[in-house]
mmCIF file of the N, C-alpha and C atoms, coordinates in Angstrom:
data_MODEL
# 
_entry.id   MODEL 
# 
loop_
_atom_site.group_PDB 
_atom_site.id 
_atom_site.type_symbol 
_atom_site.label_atom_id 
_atom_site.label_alt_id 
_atom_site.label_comp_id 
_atom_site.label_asym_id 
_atom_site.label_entity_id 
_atom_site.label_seq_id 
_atom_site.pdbx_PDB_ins_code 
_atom_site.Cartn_x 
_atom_site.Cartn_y 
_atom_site.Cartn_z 
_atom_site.occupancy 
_atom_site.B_iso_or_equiv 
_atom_site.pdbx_formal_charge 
_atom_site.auth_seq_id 
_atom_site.auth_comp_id 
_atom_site.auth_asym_id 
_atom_site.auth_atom_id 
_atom_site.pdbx_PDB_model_num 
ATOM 1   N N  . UNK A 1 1  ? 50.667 86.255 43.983 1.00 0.00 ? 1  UNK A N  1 
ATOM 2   C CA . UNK A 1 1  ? 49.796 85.440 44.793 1.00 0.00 ? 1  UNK A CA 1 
ATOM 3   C C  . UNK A 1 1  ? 50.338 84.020 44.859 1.00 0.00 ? 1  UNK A C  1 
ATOM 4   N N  . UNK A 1 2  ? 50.842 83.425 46.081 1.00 0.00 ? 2  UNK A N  1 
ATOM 5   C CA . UNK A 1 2  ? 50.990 82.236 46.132 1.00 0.00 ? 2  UNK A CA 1 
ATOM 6   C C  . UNK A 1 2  ? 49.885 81.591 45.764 1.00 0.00 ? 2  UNK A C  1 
ATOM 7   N N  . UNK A 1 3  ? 50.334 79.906 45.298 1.00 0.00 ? 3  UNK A N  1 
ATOM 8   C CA . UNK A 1 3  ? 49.193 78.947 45.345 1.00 0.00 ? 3  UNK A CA 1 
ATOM 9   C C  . UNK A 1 3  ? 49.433 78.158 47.161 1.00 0.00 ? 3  UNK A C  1 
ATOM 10  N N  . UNK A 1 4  ? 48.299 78.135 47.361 1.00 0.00 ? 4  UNK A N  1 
ATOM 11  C CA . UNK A 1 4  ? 47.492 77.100 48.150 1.00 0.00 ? 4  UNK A CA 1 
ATOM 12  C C  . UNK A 1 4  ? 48.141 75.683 48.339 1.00 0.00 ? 4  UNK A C  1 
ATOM 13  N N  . UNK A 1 5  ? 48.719 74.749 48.771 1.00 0.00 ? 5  UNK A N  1 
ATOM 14  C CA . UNK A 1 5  ? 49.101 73.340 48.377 1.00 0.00 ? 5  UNK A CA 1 
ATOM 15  C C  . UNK A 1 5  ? 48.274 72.541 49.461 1.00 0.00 ? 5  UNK A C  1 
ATOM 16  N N  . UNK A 1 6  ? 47.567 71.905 48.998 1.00 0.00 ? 6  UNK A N  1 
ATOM 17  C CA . UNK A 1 6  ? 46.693 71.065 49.573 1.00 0.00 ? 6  UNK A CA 1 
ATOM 18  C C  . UNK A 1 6  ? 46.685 69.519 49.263 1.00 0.00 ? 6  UNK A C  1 
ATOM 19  N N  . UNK A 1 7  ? 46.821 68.993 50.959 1.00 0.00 ? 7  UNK A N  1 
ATOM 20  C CA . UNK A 1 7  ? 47.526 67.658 50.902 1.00 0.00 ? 7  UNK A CA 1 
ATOM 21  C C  . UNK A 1 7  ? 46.280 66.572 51.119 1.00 0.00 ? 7  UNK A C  1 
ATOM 22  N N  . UNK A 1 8  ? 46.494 65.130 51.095 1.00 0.00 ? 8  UNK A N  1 
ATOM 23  C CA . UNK A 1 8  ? 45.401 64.726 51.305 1.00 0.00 ? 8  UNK A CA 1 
ATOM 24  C C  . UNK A 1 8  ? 45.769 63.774 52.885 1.00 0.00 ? 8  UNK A C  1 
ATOM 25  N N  . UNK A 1 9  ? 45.300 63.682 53.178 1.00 0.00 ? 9  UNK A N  1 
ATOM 26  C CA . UNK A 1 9  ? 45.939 63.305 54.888 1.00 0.00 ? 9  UNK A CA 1 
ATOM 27  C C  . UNK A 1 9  ? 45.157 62.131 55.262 1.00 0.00 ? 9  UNK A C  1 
ATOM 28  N N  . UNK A 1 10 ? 46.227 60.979 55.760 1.00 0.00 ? 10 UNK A N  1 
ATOM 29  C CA . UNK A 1 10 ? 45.538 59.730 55.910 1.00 0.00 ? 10 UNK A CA 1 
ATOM 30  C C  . UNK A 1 10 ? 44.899 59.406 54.312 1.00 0.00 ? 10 UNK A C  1 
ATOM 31  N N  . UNK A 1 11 ? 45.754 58.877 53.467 1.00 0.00 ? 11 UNK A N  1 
ATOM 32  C CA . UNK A 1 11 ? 45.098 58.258 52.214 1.00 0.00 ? 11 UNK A CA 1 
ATOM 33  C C  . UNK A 1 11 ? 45.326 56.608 52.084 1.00 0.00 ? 11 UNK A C  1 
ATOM 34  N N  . UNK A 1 12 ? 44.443 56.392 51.518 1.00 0.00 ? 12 UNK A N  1 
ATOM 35  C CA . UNK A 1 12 ? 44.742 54.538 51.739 1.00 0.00 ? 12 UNK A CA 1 
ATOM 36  C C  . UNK A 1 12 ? 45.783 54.150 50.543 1.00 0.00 ? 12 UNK A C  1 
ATOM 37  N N  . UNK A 1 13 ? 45.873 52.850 51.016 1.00 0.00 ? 13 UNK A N  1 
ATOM 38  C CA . UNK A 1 13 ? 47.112 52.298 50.330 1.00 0.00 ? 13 UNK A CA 1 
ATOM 39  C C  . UNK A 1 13 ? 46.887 51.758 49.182 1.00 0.00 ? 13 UNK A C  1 
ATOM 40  N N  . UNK A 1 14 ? 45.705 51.361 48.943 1.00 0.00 ? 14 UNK A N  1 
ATOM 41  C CA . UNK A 1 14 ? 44.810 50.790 47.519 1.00 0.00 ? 14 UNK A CA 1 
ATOM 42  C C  . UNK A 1 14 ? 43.608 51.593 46.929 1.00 0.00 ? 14 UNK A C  1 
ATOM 43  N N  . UNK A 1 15 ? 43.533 51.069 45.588 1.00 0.00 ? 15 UNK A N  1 
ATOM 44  C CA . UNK A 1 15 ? 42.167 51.698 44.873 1.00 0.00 ? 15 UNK A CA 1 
ATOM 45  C C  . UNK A 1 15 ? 40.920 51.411 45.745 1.00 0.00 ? 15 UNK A C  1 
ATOM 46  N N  . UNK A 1 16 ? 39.862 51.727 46.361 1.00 0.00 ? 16 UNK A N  1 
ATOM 47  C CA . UNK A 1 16 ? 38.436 51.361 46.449 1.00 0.00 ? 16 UNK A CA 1 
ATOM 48  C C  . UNK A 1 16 ? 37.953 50.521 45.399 1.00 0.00 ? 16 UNK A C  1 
ATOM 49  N N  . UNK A 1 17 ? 38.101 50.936 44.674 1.00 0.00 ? 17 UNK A N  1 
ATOM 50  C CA . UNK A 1 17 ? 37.731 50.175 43.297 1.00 0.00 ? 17 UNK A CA 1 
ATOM 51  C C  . UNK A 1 17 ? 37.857 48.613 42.941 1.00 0.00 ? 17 UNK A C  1 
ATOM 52  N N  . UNK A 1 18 ? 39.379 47.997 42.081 1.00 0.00 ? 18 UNK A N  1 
ATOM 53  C CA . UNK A 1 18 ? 40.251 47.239 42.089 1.00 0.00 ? 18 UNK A CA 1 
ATOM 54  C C  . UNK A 1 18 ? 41.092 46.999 43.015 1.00 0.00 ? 18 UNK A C  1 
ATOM 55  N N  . UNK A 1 19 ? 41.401 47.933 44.209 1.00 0.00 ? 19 UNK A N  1 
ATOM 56  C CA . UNK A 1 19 ? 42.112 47.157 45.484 1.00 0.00 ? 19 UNK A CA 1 
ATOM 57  C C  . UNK A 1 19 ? 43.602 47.211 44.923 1.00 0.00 ? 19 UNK A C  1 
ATOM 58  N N  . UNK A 1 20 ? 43.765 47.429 43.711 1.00 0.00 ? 20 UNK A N  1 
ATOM 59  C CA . UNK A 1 20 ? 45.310 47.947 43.196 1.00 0.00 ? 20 UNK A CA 1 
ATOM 60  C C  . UNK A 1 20 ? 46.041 48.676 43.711 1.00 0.00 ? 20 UNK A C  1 
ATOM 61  N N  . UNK A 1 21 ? 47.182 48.747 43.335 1.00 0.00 ? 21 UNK A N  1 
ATOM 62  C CA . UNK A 1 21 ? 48.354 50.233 43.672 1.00 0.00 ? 21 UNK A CA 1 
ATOM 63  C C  . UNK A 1 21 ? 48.085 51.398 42.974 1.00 0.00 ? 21 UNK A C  1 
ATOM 64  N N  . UNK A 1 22 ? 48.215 52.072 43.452 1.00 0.00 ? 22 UNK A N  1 
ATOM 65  C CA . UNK A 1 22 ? 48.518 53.711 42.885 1.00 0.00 ? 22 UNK A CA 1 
ATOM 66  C C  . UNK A 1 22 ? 49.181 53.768 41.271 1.00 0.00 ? 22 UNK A C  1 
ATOM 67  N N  . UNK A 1 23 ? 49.127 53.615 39.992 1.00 0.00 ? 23 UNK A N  1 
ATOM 68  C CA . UNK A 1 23 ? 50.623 53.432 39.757 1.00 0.00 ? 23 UNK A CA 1 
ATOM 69  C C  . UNK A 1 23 ? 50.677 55.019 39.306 1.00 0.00 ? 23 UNK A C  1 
ATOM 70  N N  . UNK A 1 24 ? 52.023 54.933 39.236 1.00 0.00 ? 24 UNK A N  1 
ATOM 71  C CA . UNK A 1 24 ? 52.993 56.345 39.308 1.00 0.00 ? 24 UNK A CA 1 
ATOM 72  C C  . UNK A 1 24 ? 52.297 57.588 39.904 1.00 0.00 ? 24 UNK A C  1 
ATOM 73  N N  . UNK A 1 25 ? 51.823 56.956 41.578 1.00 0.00 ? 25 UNK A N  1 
ATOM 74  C CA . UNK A 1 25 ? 51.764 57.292 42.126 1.00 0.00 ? 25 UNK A CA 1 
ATOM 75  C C  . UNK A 1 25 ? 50.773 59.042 42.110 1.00 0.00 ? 25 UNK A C  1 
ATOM 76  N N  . UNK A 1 26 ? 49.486 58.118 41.474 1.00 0.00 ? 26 UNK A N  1 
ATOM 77  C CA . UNK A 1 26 ? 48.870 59.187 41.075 1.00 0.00 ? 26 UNK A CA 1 
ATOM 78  C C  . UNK A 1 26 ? 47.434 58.795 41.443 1.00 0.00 ? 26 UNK A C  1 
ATOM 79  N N  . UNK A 1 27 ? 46.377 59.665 42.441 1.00 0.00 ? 27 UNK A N  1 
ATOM 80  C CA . UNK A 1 27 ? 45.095 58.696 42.715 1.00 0.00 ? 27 UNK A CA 1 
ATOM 81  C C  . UNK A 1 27 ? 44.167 60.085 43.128 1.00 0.00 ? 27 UNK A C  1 
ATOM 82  N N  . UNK A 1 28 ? 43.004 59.775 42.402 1.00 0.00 ? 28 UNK A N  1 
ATOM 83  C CA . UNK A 1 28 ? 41.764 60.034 42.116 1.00 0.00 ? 28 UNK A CA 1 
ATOM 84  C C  . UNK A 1 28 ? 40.658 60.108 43.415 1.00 0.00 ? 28 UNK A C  1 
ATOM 85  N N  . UNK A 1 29 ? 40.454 60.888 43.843 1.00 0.00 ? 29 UNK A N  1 
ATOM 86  C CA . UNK A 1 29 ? 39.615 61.235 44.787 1.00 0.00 ? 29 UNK A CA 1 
ATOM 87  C C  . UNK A 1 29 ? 38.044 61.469 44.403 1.00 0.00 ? 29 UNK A C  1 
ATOM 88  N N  . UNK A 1 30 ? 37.175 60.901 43.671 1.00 0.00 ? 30 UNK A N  1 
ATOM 89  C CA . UNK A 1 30 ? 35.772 61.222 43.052 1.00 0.00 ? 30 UNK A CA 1 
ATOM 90  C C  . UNK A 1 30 ? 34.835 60.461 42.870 1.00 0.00 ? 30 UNK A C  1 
ATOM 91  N N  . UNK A 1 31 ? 33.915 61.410 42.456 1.00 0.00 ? 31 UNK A N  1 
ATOM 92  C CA . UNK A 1 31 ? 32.407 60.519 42.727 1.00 0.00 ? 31 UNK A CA 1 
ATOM 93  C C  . UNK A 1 31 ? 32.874 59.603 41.279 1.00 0.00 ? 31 UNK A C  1 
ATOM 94  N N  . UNK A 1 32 ? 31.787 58.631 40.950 1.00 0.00 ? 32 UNK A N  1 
ATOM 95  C CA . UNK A 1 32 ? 31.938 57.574 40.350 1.00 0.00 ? 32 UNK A CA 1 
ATOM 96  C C  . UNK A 1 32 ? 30.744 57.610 39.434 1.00 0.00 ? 32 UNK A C  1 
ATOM 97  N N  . UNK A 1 33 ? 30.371 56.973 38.516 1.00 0.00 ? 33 UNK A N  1 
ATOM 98  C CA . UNK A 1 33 ? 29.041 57.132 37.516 1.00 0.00 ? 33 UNK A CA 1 
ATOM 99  C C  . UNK A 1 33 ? 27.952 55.837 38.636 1.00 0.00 ? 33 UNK A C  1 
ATOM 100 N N  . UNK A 1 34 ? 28.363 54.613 39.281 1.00 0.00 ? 34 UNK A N  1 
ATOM 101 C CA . UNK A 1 34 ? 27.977 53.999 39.817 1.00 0.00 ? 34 UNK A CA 1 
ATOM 102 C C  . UNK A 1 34 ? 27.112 55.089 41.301 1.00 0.00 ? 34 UNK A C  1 
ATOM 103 N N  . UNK A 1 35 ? 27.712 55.909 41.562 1.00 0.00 ? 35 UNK A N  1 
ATOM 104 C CA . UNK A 1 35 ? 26.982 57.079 42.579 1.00 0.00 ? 35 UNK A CA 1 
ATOM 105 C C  . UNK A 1 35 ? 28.017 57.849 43.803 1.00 0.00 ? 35 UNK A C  1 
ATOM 106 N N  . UNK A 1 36 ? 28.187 56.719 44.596 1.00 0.00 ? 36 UNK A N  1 
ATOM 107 C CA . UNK A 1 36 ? 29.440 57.123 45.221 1.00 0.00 ? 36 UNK A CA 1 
ATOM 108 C C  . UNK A 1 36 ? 30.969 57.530 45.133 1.00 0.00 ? 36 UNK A C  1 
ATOM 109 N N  . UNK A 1 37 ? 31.231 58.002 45.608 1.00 0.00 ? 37 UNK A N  1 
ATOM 110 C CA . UNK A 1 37 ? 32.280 58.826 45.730 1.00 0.00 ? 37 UNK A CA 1 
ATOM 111 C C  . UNK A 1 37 ? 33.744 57.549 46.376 1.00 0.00 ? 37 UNK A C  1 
ATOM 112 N N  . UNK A 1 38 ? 34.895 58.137 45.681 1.00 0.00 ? 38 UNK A N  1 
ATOM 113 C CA . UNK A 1 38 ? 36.271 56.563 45.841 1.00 0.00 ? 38 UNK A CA 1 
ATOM 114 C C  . UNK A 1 38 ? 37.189 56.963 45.567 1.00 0.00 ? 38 UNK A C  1 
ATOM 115 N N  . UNK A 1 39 ? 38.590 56.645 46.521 1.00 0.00 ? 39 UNK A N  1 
ATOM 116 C CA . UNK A 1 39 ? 39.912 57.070 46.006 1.00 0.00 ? 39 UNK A CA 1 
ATOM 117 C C  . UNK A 1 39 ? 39.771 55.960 45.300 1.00 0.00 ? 39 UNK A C  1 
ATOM 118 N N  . UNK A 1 40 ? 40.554 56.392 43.733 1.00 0.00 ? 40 UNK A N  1 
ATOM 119 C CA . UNK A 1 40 ? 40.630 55.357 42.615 1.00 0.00 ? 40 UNK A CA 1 
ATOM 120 C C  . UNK A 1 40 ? 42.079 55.922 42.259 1.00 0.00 ? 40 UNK A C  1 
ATOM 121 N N  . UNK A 1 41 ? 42.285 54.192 41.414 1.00 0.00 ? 41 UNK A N  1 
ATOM 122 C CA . UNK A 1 41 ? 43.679 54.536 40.608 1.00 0.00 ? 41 UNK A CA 1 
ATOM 123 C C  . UNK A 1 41 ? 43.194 54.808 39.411 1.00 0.00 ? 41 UNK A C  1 
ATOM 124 N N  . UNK A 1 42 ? 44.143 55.311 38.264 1.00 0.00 ? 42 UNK A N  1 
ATOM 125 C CA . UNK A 1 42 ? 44.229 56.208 37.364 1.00 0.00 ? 42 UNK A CA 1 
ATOM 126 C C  . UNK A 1 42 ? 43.257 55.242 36.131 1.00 0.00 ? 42 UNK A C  1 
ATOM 127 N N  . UNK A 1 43 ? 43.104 54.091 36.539 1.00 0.00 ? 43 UNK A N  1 
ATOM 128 C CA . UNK A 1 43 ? 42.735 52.891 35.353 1.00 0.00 ? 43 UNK A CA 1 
ATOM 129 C C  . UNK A 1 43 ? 41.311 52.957 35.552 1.00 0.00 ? 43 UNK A C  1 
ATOM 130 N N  . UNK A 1 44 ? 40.828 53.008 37.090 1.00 0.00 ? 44 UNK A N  1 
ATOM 131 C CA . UNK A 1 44 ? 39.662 52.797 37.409 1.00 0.00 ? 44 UNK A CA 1 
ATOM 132 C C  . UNK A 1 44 ? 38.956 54.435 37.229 1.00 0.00 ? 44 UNK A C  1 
ATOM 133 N N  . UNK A 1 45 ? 39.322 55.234 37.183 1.00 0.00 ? 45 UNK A N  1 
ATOM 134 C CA . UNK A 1 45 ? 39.257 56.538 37.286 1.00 0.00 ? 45 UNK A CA 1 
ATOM 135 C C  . UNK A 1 45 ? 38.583 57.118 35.961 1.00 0.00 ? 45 UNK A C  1 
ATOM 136 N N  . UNK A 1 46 ? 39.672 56.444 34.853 1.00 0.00 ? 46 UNK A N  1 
ATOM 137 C CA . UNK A 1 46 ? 39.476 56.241 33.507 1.00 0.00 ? 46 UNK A CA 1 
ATOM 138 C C  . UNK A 1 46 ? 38.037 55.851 32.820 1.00 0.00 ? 46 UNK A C  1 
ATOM 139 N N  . UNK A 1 47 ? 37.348 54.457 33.897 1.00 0.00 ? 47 UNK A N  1 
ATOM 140 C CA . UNK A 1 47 ? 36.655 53.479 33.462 1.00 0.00 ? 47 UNK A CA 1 
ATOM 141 C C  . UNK A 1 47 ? 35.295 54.240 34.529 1.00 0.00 ? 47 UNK A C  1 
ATOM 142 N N  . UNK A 1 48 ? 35.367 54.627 35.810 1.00 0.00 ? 48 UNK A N  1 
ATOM 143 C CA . UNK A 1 48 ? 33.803 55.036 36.074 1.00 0.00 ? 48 UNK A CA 1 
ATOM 144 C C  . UNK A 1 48 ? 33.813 56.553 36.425 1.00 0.00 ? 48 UNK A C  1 
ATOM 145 N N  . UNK A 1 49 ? 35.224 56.904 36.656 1.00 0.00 ? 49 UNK A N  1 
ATOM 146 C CA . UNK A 1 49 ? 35.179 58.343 37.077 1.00 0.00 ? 49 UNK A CA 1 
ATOM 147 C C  . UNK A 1 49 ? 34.476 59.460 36.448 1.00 0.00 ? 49 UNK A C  1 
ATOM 148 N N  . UNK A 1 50 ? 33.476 60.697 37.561 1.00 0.00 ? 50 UNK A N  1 
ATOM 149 C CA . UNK A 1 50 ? 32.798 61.333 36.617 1.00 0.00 ? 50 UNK A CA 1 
ATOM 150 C C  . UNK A 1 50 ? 33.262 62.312 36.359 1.00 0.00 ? 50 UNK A C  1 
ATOM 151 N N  . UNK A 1 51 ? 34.952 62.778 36.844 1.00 0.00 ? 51 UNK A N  1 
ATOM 152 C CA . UNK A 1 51 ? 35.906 63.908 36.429 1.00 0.00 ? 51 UNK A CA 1 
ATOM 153 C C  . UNK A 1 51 ? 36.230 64.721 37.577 1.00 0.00 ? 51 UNK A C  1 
ATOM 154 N N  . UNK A 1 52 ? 36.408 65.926 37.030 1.00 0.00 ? 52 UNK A N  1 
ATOM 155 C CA . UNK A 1 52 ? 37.765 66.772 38.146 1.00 0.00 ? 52 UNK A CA 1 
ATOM 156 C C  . UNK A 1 52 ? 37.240 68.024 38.451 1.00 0.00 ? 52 UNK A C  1 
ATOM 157 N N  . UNK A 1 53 ? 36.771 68.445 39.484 1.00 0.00 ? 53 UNK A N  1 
ATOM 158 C CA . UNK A 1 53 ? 36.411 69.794 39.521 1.00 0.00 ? 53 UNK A CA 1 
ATOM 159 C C  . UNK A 1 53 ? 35.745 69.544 40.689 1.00 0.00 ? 53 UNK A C  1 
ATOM 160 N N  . UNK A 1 54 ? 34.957 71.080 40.649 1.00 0.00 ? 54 UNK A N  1 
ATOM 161 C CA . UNK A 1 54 ? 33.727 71.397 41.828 1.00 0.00 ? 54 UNK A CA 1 
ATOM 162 C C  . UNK A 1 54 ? 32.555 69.998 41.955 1.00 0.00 ? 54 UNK A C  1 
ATOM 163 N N  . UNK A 1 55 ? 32.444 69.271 42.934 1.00 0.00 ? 55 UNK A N  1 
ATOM 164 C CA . UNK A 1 55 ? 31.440 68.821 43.009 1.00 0.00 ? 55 UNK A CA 1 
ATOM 165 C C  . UNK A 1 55 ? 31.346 67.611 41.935 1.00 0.00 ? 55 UNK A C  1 
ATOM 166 N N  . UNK A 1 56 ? 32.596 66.770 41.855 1.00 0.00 ? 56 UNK A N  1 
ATOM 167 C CA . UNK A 1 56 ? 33.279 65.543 40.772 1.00 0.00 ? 56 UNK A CA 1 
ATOM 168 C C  . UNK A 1 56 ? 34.283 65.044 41.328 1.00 0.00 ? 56 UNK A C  1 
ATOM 169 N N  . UNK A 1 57 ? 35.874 65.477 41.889 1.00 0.00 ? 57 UNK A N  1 
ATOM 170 C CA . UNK A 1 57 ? 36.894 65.288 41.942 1.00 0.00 ? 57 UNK A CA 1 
ATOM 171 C C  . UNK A 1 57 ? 38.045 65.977 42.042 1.00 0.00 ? 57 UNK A C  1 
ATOM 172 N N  . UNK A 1 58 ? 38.904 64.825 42.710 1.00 0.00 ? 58 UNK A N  1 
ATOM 173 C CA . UNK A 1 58 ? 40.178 65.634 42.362 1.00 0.00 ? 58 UNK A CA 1 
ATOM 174 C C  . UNK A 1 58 ? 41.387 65.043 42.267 1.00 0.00 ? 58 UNK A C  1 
ATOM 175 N N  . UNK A 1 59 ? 42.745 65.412 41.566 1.00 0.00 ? 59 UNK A N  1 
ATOM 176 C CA . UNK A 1 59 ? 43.915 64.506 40.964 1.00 0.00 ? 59 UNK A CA 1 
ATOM 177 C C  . UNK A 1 59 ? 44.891 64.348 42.407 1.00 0.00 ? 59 UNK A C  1 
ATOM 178 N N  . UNK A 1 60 ? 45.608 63.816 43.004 1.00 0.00 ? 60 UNK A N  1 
ATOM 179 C CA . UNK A 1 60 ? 46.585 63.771 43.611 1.00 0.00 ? 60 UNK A CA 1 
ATOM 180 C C  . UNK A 1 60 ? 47.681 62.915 42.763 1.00 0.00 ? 60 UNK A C  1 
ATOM 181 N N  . UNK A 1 61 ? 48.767 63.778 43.470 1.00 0.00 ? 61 UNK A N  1 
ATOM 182 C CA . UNK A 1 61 ? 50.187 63.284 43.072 1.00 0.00 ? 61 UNK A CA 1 
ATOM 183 C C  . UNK A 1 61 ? 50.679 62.721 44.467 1.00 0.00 ? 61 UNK A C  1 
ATOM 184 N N  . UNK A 1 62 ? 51.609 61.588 44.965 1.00 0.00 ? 62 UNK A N  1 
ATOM 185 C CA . UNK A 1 62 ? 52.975 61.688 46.019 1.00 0.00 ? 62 UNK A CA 1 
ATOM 186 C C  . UNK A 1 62 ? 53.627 62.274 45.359 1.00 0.00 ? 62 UNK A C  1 
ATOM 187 N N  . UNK A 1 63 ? 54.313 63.182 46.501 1.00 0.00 ? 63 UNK A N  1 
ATOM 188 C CA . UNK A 1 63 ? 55.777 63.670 46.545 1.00 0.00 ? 63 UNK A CA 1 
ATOM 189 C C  . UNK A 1 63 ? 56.644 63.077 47.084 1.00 0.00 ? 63 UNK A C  1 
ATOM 190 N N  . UNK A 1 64 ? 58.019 63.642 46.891 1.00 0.00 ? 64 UNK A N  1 
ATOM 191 C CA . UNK A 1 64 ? 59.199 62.705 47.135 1.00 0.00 ? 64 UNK A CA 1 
ATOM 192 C C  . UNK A 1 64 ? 58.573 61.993 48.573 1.00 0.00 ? 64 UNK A C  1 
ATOM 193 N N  . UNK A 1 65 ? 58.340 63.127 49.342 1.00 0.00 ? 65 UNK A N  1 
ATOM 194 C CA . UNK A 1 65 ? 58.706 62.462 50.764 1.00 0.00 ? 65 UNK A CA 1 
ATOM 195 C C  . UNK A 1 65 ? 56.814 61.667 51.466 1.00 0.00 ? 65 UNK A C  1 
ATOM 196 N N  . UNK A 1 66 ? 57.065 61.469 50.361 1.00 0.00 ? 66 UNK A N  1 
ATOM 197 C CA . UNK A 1 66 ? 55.615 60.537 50.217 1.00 0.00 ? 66 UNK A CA 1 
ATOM 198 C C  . UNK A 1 66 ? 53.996 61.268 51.056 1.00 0.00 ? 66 UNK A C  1 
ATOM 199 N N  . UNK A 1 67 ? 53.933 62.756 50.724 1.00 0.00 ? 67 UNK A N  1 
ATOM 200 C CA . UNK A 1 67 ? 53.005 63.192 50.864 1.00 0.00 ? 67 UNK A CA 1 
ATOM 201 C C  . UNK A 1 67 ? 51.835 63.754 49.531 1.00 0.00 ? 67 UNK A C  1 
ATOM 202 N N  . UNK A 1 68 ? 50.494 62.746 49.787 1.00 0.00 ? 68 UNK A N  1 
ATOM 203 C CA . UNK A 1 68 ? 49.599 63.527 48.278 1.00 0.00 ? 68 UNK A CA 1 
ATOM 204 C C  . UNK A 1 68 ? 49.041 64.808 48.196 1.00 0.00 ? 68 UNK A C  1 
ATOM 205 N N  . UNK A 1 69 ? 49.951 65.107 47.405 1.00 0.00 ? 69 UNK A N  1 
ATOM 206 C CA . UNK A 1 69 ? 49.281 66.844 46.989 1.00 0.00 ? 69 UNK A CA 1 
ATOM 207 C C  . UNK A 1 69 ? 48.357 66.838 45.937 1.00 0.00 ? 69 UNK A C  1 
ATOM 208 N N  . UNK A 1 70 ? 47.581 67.706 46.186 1.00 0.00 ? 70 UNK A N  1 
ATOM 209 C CA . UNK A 1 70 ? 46.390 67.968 45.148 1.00 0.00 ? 70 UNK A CA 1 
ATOM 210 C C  . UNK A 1 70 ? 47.005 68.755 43.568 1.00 0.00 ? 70 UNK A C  1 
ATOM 211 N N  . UNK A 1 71 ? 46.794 68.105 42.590 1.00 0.00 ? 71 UNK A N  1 
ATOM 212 C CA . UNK A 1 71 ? 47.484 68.814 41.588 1.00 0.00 ? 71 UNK A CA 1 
ATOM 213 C C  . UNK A 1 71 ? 46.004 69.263 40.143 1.00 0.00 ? 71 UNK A C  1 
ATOM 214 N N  . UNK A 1 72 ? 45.061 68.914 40.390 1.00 0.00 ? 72 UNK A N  1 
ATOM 215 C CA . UNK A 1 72 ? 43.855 68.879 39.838 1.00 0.00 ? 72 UNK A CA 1 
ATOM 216 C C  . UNK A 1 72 ? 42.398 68.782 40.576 1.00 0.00 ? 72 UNK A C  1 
ATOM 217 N N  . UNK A 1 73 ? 41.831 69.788 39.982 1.00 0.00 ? 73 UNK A N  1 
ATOM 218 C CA . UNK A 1 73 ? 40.286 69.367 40.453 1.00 0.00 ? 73 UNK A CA 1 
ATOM 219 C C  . UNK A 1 73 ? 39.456 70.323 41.662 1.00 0.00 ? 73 UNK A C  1 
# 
């Protein structure tokens, strides 16, 4: 059974959060303990994120050719 690769299309260039970079190019798609839902970087993710799964979130990676694939959640 292949896996599925699921990209995230049109992603912004900063956290919602802190307005930061991505770093190593790794960003957080999830609801937040504050209520709403935020692409976050990995720091902010850390600090309100309510996790990875059904109905929480999910991890993206870039790839080389600078597309985010879903690698969690």
């Amino acid at each position: 059974m292949m896996n599925k690769v699921i990209k995230y299309i049109n992603p912004p260039k900063t956290c919602d959060i802190c307005h930061g970079p991505f770093v190593e190019d790794i960003m957080f798609d999830a609801a937040t303990y504050h209520g709403p839902w935020a692409n976050m970087c990995m720091h902010c993710f850390n600090q309100i994120g309510k996790g990875l799964g059904t109905g929480l979130g999910q991890q993206y990676k870039k790839n080389e050719v600078g597309e985010w694939i879903k690698i969690a959640g």
